[in-house]
N, C-alpha and C positions, 0 to 999 in steps of 0.2 A: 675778164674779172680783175679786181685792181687787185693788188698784192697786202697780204694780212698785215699789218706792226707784229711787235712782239706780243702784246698786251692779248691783243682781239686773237692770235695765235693759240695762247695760255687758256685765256677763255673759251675759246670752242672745241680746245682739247682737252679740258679740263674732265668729262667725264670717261673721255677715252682714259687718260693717264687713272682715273678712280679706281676704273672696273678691269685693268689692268695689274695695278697696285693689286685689288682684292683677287684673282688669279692666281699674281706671282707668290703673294703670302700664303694662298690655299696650297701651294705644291710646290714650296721650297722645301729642302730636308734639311732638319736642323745638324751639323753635325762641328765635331769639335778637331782643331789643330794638333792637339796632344794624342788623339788614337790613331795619328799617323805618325809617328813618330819612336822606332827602335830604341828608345831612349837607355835600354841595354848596353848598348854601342858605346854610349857616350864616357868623357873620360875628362880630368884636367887640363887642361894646359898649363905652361909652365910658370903663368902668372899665379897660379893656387897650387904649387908642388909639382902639376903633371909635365907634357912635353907638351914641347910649343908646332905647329904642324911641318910637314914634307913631304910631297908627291906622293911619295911609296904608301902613304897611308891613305889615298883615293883612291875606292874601289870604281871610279867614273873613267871612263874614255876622255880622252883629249874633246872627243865634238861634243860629248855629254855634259860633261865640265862647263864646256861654252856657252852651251843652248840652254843650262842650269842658269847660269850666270845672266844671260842678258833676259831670261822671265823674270829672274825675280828682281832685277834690277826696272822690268819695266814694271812689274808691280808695287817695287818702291815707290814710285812717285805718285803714289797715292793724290800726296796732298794735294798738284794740280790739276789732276781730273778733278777730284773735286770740288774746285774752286771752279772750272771752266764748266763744269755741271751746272753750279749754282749761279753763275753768272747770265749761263742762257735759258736755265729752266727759272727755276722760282722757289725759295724756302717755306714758301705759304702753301697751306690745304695738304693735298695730296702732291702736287710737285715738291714741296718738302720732305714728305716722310719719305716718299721715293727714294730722293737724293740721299737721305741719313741710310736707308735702309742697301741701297748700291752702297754706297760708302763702307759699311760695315760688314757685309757679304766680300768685297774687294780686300779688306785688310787682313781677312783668314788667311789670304792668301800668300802675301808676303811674310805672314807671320808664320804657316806654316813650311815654307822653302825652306826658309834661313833656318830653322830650327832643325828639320833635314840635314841641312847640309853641313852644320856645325855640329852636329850629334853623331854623324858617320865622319867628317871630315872628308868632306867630297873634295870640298876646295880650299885654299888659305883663306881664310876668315880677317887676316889682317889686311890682305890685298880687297875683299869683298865690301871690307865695313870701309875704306880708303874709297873706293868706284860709288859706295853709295852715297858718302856724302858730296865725292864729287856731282854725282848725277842729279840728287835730290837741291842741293845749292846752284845749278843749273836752271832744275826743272825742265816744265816741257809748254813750249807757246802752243796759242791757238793751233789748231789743223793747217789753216790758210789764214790771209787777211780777210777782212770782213767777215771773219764768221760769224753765222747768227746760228737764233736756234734751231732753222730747218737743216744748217750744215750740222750742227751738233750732233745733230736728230741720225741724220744719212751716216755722219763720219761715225758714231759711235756702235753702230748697227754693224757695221763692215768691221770695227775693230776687233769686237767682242766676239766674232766668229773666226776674223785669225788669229784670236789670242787661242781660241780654244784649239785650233787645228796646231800653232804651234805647241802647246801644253802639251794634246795627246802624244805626238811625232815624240817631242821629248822624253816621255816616260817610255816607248819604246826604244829609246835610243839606251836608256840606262841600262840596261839589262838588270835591272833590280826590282824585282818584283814589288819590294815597297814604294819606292819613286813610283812607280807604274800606276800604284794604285793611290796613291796621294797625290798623282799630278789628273788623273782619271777623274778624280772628286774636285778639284779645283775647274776642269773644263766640266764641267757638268754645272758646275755655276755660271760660266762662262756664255753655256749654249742659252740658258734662260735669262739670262742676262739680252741676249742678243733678239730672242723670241719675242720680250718685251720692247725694245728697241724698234724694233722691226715692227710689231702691232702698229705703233705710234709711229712709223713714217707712214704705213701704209693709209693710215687714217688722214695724216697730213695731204696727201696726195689725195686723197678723196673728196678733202675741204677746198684745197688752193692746187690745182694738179701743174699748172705752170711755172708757178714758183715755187713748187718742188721739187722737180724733176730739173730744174735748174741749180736748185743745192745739190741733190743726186751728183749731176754729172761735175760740177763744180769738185765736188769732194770724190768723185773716182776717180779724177783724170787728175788729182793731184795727190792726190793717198798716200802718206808715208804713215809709218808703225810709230808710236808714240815714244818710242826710243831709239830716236835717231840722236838725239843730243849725249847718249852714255858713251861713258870713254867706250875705244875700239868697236861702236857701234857698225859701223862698215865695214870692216874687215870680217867682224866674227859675224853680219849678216851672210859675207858672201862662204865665209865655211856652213853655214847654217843653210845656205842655199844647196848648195855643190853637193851635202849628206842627207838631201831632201825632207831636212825639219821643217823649212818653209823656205818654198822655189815662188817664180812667177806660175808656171804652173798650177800651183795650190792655188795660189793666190786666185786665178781666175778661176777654175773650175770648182773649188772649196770652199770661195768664199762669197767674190762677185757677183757670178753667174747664181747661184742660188737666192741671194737678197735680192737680184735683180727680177727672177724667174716671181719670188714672194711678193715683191710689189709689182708683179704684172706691166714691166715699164712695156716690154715691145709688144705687150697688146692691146695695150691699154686705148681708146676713142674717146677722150676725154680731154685732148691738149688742144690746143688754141697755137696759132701762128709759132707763138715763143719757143711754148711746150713742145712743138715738132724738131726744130730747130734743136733744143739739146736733147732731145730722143734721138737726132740723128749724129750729132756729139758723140754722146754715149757709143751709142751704138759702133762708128768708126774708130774710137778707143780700145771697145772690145776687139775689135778685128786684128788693131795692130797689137794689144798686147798679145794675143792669139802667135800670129807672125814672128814676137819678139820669146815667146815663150819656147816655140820648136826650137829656135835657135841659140838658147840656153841648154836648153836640153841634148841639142847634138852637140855643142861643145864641150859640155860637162861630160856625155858620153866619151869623148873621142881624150877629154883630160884623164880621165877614173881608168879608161884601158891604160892609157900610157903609163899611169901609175903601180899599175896593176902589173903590167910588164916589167917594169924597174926591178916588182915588189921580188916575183918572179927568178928574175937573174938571181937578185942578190942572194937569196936563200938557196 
């Protein structure tokens, strides 16, 4: 079967994304920014009479702090998901109110962090608003080159379920009952976000199963997190790895392996010469991240005892 355009794409997914649409809006909860927020807590800074921030006043762990910092920093960049939304879906019919509607569900959520975090004074606020407009004057490119909408489709599927598995990990990392439960209500956006994603690849692969499964593997075998371009993204990923807020680990077993289990890739009888060929991609992907995974994990193991010993002595 030849491979869809974009257009004849939109078109024959056009009532999958409707009845999807009407789904997501049956059984979203409507809930508001402000009833997460101790706003008790909050106090001046020294620009209005109060004091201006310092450590001593973060009730956050050093990995809490971090893993605070680069969600809501990947949540800032709002504006280029949505632009890379609109670019491969469509502002017409139901592919538009979709887009406004994710748009809008998405920005709760940076609105409700920051306001966290500057109302308790988790973290310096002048360092935060500094990383954000570096980050956001940045922004964040396509996934891959050539992306089109079936990569969109795949990547955004896979994102929306590690943001959420990173969100939860975080709210247990804070030991604050409120983050816990404000970061709990942001992945619960997160997870419906991905269900709908996820409906709409599986459908894609039902229409064109070849050139899907070759966006799939396309976008698994090259997946990075949409905040790879924030200042110290790499370093404060690999602290964020090492205190199990999000490992490779997760990443396969939490996230991969599930979306993949969902669209039925390794049982799928429905690919054609192409479609085998990156089923078997894929598949040899999973194996070695599999292989690269233990051996994070024993290293990480054999660094956290040596640490732990150090901690140990010294006390």
């Amino acid at each position: 079967m030849r491979n869809l355009d974009h257009t004849e794409l939109l078109t024959e997914l056009e009532a999958t994304m409707a009845v999807n649409l009407d789904r997501h809006l049956s059984i979203a909860k409507e809930w508001h920014p402000h009833d997460y927020i101790p706003w008790d807590e909050g106090r001046n800074f020294a620009a209005m009479g109060g004091d201006d921030w310092d450590e001593s006043q973060s009730g956050l762990s050093d990995l809490a702090r971090t893993a605070m910092i680069t969600n809501l920093l990947t949540e800032d960049n709002l504006p280029s998901y949505h632009r890379g939304l609109a670019d491969n879906f469509s502002l017409d019919g139901a592919w538009g109110t979709w887009v406004g509607r994710w748009t809008a569900e998405e920005n709760r959520h940076g609105i409700v962090m920051r306001d966290y975090l500057v109302v308790t004074r988790a973290v310096d606020p002048v360092e935060l608003e500094r990383a954000r407009m570096q980050h956001m004057t940045t922004g964040v490119d396509a996934p891959m080159d050539g992306a089109n909408f079936l990569h969109s489709v795949a990547y955004v599927t896979l994102q929306e379920l590690a943001t959420r598995v990173s969100h939860r990990n975080t709210g247990h990392a804070c030991g604050d009952p409120v983050a816990d439960r404000m970061l709990a209500r942001i992945a619960a956006d997160e997870n419906l976000h991905m269900i709908f994603y996820g409906n709409l690849g599986e459908a894609a692969l039902d229409l064109t199963p070849d050139q899907t499964v070759r966006a799939i593997a396309d976008v698994v075998t090259d997946f990075a997190m949409p905040g790879l371009n924030m200042p110290n993204f790499r370093k404060n990923a690999m602290s964020l790895a090492k205190h199990g807020i999000y490992d490779l680990r997760q990443h396969l077993d939490e996230v991969l392996m599930p979306v993949l289990r969902k669209w039925r890739i390794f049982e799928r009888n429905d690919f054609g010469p192409d479609g085998e060929r990156d089923r078997d991609r894929l598949a040899a992907f999973v194996e070695q991240l599999g292989v690269k995974a233990t051996k994070f994990e024993q290293s990480r193991d054999r660094l956290l005892a040596r640490e732990s010993a150090r901690a140990e002595m010294v006390s």
